[in-house]
C-alpha positions as CSV (number, residue, x, y, z in Angstrom):
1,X,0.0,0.0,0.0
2,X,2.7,2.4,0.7
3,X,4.6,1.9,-2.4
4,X,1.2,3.0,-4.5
5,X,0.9,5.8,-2.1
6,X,4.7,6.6,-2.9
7,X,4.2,6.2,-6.9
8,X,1.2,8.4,-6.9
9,X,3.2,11.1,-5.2
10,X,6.2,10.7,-7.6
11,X,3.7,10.9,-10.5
12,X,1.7,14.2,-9.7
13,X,4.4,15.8,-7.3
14,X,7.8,14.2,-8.5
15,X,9.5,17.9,-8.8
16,X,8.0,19.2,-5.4
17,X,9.0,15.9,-3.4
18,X,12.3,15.8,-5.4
19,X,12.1,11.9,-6.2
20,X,13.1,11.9,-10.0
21,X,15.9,10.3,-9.4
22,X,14.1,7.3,-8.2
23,X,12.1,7.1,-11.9
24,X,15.1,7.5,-13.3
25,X,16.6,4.3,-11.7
26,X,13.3,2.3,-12.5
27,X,13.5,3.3,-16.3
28,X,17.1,2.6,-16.0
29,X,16.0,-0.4,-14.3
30,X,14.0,-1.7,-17.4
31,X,16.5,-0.9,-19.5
32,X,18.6,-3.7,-17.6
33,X,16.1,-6.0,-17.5
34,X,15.5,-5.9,-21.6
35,X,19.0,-6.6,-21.9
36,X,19.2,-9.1,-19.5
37,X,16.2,-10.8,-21.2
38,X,17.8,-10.4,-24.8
39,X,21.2,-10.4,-24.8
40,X,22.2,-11.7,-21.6
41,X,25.8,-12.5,-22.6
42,X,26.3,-8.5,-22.7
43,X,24.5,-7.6,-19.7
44,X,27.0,-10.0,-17.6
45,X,29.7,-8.2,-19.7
46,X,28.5,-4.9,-18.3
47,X,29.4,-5.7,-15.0
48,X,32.8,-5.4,-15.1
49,X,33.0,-2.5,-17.3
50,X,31.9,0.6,-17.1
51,X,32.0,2.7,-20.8
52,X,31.8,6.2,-19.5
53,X,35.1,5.9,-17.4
54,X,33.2,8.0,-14.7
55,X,33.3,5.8,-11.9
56,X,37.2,5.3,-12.3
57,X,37.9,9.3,-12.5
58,X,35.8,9.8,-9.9
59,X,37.3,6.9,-7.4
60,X,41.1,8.2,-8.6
61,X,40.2,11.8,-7.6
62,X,39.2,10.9,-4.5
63,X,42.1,8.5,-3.9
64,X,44.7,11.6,-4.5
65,X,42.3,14.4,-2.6
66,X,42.5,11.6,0.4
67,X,46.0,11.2,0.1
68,X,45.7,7.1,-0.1
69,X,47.7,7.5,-3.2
């Protein structure tokens, strides 16, 4: 019951109750899941890379503003 309650909000009040992030994660959710469902060779492949490099800038910057490297 509470997740309908929490869907309606996100649908009629999703920029007041700041939650579009969370349908963004469910449509990148789906995207996932067609994948997985159709070509789940690549969707096991995508776990181990990641093709915007993002995630390794960001980890390396905060490895030197840490000091740890």
């Amino acid at each position: 019951m509470a997740g309908i309650f929490y869907g309606w909000i996100g649908l009629y009040y999703g920029g007041l109750a700041q939650m579009q992030d969370t349908w963004g994660f469910h449509a990148s959710g789906i995207q996932e899941y067609h994948l997985l469902y159709n070509n789940p060779g690549e969707y096991f492949t995508n776990l181990f890379r990641d093709p915007t490099m993002v995630g390794l800038i960001n980890f390396s910057a905060l490895m030197i503003l840490t000091g740890m490297i």
